[in-house]
N, C-alpha and C positions, 0 to 999 in steps of 0.2 A: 209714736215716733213723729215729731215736728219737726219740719223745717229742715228737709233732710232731700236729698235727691240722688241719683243712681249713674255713675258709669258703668258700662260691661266694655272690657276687653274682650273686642272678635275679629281683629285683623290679623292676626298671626299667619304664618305659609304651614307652617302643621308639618315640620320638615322631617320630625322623629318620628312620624306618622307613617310616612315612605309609603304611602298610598296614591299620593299625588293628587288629593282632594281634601279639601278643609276636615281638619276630623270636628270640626264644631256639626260637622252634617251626620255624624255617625250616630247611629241609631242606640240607643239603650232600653232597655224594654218596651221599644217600637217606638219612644219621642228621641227626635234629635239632640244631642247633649247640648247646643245653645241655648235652647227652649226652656232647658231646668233652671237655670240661673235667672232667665227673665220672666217664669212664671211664679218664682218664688219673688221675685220685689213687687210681683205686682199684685200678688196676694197678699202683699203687706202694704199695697198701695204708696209706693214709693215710686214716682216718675222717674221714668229710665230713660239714658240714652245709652245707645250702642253705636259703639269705633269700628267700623267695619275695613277691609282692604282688599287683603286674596278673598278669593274667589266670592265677592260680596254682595256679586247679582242671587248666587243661589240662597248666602246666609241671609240675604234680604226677605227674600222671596218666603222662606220658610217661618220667617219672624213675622211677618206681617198677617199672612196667611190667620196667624191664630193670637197675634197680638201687635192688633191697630194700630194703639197706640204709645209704640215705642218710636220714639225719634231715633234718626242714624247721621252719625258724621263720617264723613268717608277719611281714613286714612291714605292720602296717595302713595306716601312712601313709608315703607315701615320700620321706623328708627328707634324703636324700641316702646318701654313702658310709659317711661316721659314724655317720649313726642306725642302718644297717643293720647295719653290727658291734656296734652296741651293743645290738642287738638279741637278741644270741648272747649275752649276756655268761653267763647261765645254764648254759650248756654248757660254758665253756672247764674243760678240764679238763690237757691236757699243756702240757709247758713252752711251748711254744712253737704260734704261731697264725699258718696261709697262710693268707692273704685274698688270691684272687683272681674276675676277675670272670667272671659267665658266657658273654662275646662273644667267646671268645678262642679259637678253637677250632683251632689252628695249633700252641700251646703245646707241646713236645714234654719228655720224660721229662728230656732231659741240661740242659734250663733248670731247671729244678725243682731238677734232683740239682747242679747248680752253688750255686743259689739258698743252698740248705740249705748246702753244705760251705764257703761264703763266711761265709757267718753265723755258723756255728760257730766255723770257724779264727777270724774277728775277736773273737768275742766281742760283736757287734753288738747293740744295743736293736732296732734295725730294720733290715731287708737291703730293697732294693726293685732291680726288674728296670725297667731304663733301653736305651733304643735312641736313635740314630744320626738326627738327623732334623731337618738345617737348613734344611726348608721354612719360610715363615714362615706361609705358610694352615694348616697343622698345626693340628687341633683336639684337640689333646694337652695336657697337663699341660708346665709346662717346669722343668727341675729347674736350680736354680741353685747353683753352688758359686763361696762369695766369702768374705771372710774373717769371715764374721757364721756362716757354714758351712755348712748343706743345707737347702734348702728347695724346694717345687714351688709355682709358679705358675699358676695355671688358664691357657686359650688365652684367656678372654676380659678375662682380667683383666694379661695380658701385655703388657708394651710396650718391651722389651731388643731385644736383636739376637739374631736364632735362630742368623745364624751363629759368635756368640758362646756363647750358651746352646743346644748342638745336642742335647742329649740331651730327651728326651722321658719321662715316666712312663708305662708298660705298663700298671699298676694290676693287679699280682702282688706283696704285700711278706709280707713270713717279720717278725712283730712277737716280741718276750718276753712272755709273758705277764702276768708281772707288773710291765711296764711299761706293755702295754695297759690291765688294770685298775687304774694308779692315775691314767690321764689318759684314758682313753676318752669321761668322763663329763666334760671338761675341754671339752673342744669345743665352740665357740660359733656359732650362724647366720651364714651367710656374708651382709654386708651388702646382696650383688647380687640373688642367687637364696633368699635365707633358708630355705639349708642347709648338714647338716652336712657338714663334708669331712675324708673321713680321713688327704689329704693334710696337716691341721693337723698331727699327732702327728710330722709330720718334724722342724719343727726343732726339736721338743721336744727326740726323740731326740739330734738333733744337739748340744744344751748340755749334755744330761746322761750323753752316751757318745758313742758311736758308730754313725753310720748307712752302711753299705756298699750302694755303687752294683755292682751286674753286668751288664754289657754283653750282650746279644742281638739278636738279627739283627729288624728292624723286620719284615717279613714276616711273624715266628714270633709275636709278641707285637701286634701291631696288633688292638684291637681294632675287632667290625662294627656298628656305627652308621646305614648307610646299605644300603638295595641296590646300590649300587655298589659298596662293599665285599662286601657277600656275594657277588658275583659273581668279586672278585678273588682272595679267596680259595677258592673252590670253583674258580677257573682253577689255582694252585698242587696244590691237595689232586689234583686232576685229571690234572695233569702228574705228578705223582710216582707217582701209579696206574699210569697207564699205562706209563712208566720202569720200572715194578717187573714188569709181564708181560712188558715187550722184553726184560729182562734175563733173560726166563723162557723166552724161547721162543716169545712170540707175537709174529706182524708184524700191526701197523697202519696201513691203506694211506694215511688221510690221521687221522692221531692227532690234529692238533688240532681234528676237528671228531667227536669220539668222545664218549660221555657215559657215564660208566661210576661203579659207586656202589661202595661201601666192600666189600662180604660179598659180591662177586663172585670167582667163579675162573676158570681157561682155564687149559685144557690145553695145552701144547709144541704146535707145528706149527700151532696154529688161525692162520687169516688172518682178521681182521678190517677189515668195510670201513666208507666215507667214512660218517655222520652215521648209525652203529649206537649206539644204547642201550642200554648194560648194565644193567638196573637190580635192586634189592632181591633178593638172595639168588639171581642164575642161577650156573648150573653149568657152561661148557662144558667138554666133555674134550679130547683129544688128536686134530690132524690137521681139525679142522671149518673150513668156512669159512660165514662169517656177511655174508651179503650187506648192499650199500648202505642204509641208511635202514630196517634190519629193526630195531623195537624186542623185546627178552626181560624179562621180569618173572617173576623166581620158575621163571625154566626150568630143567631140567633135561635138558641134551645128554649127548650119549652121545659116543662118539669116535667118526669119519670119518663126522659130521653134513653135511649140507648146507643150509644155510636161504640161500635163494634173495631177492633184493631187499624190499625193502617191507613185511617179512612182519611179522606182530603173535604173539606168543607168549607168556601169559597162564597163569601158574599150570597147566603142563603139561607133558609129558616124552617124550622125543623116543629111541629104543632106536637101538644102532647101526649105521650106513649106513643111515639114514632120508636121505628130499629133499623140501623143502619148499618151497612159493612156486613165483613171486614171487605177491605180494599174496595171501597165506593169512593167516587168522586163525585160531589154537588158543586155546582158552580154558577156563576149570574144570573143571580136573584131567583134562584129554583126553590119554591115551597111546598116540602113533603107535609101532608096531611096526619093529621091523629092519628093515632095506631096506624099507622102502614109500615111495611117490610120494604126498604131498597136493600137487598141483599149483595151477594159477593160479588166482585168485579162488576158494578155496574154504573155508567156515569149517567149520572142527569144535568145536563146545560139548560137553563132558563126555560125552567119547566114549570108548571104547578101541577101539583100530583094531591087525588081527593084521599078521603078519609078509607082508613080501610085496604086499602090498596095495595098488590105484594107485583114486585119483581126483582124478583129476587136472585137469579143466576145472569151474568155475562150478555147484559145489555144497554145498548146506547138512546137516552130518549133523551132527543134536542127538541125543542121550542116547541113545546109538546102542553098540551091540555089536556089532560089525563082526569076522571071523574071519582065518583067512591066507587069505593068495592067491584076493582079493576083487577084481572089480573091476565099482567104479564109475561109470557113466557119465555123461557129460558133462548137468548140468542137473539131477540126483538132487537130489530135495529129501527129506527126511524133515518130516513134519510133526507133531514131538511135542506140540504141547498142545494138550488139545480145548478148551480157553476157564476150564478148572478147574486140572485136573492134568496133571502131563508126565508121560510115557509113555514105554517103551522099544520101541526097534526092534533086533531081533537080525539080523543077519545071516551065517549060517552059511559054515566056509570051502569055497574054490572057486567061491563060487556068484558069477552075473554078472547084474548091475545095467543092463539098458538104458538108453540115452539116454532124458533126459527125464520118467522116473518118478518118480512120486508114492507113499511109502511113509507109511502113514497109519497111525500106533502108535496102539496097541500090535499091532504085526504081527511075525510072523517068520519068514527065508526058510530053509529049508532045506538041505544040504548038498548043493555042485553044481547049484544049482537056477538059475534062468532068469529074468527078468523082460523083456515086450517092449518096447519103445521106445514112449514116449508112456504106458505103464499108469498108471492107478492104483490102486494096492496096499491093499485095506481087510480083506485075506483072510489066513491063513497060506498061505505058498505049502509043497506036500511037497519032500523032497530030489526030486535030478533033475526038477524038474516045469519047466514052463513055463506064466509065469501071463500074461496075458494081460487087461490091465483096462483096454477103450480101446472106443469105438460102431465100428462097423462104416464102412466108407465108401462111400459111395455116388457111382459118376459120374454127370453127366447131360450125354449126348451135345451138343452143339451149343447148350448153355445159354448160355454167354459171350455169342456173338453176340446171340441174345435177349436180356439181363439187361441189355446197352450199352445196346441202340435202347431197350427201355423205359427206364433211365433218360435215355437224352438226351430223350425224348420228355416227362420229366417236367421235367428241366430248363429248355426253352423254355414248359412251359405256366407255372412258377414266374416266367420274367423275362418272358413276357405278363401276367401278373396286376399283377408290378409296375409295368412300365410306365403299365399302364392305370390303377395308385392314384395314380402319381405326377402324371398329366394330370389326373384328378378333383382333385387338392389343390389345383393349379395354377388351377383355372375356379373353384373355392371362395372361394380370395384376391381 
């Protein structure tokens, strides 16, 4: 593809959106739908600019963020599709000029690369990509061919028979340059809406050449307008993800209730289960199985993982034959060791945890150093922050964690060492020690029975007191 260069339409208000934020920002399997239209031209190496307006600090920001080198024109006021190309007109520099919009985010490489060898082999003023779509609620453009030649009709401005006129305008056209610049500026306010539309420049073309229709698949080219659209297309983009791991190697036990986002991987053999969330950049390897309802953010699994139901996994990495869950939370940049057991209800915050390792019941280990062949016991809380700063807890390998204790950082236990059930820990403990940080107990023989009769005995003096306020109120009245 020579001599060719890129506008994107991104200034719109996104008004069917009733969000009150660009839906160009809306997320689709975790990339924002501007992104797909500008990472598709520029993996075909077509220099892009993009028309920016509302809210054009953020759609800036996110463009740049992950693609440098796209130019932006700012739209100040947003007068439609014409004024927004005529907005670039300072830029156009190759023969020829795609104008497409930035809602479209389904678009794939072989509509483009048709788009373009349509155009060429005709010899076309104007090429425009047209879909299949004799609804007549269709809020599409309607392209007419009659013997006056080619022209598009707005949806609101339409009053024919769709299943006469079925094709639709995408709002993707391949224009000549130097046919755009001598009639860009030709376009006049549309009487209804008083703007411009780039649709006019069709049947310019049409009288003074030729304008070529390419058929694609409505699905691919539909642009999103509505949250309902967003959602039907992130159903498609969804399906095909998952299609591409079955054919890899992974089983999904109920796929369509799976949420999986774009720069995710899995490894051959993982089993994936019913309403799991893949999201932003996880890694699973080979042989893992990802329990019911477990969300992953930015994980990193290892192969012959386990994560166990419910489980939340956060910016964290999981070594191999690890087992986790159910209902575990890992969070900033916590790394469980080979074979270790985080078991149920337990969270780990920015931790590293050694090989071997179990804690497995209903405990909190923050910023914690944790060694191999550790174990935890049931209720361990680490308490890193003193109301200032967070603190480390080291815990050295071998060494065992009674039920119920209290580790008060910045502390650290020693190698092989001991803690009793119920301590609490504000000391270093030595290797081999046993620490020990709990009051003493005291029984007292035959106290029960005593401690009832006083209180029943206080109880009846409580409901004679009241009784007798409630007669004094009574002779009062």
């Amino acid at each position: 593809m020579q001599n060719i260069q890129a506008v994107v339409l991104a200034a719109g208000k996104s008004k069917r959106f009733k969000t009150g934020k660009s839906k160009l920002m809306a997320p689709i399997c975790g990339q924002e739908m501007v992104l797909y239209s500008a990472k598709l031209l520029e993996s075909m190496h077509i220099p892009t600019t993009m028309v920016v307006g509302y809210a054009r600090e953020e759609v800036q920001k996110v463009v740049k963020s992950q693609m440098p080198n796209v130019h932006f024109v700012v739209q100040e006021e947003q007068l439609g599709t014409g004024h927004a190309v005529r907005c670039t007109q300072q830029i156009w520099q190759a023969d020829h000029v795609l104008i497409m919009n930035g809602d479209v985010p389904l678009v794939t490489k072989e509509i483009i690369q048709s788009l373009y060898e349509a155009h060429q082999q005709n010899n076309a003023l104007l090429s425009m990509i047209v879909s299949h779509h004799p609804e007549p609620s269709a809020s599409y453009g309607r392209v007419i061919q009659d013997a006056q030649g080619v022209r598009v009709v707005e949806a609101h401005e339409y009053t024919g028979d769709p299943a006469e006129d079925c094709c639709i305008n995408a709002g993707i056209y391949l224009i000549r340059r130097s046919f755009l610049e001598q009639h860009i500026n030709e376009i006049e306010k549309s009487s209804q809406k008083q703007e411009f539309y780039l649709i006019d420049l069709v049947p310019l073309a049409s009288e003074q050449g030729r304008v070529e229709l390419i058929n694609a698949p409505l699905e691919r080219v539909c642009g999103i307008n509505t949250l309902k659209e967003l959602w039907a297309a992130e159903q498609i983009m969804r399906a095909e993800l998952i299609n591409h791991w079955m054919n890899n190697g992974v089983r999904f036990t109920f796929p369509q209730y799976v949420h999986i986002d774009l720069n995710v991987s899995i490894g051959s053999g993982t089993d994936i289960g019913a309403g799991v969330q893949l999201r932003n950049g996880t890694v699973i390897g080979s042989e893992c199985t990802i329990g019911d309802f477990s969300i992953l953010e930015r994980a990193i699994i290892a192969d012959d993982v386990v994560v166990e139901s419910h489980s939340v996994i956060k910016d964290s990495r999981l070594e191999t034959g690890a087992n986790v869950g159910p209902f575990v939370h890992l969070r900033n940049q916590t790394v469980i060791g080979a074979h270790s057991v985080i078991g149920n209800f337990v969270e780990v915050k920015k931790s590293i945890i050694g090989a071997h390792t179990k804690a497995k019941h209903l405990s909190y280990l923050g910023d914690a150093i944790i060694g191999d062949s550790v174990n935890i016991g049931a209720g361990t809380i680490v308490c890193n922050h003193n109301g200032v700063n967070k603190n480390t807890t080291t815990i050295n390998d071998n060494a065992y964690i009674g039920s119920d204790t209290v580790l008060v950082a910045p502390v650290t236990v020693g190698k092989g060492a001991m803690t009793a059930a119920g301590s609490t820990i504000t000391q270093d403990v030595p290797a081999e020690s046993l620490a020990i940080g709990r009051s003493r107990q005291t029984n007292k023989d035959g106290y029960v029975r005593k401690l009832r009769e006083r209180l029943k005995m206080k109880s009846d003096e409580l409901a004679f007191l009241a009784a007798v306020k409630s007669k004094s109120d009574m002779v009062q009245e």
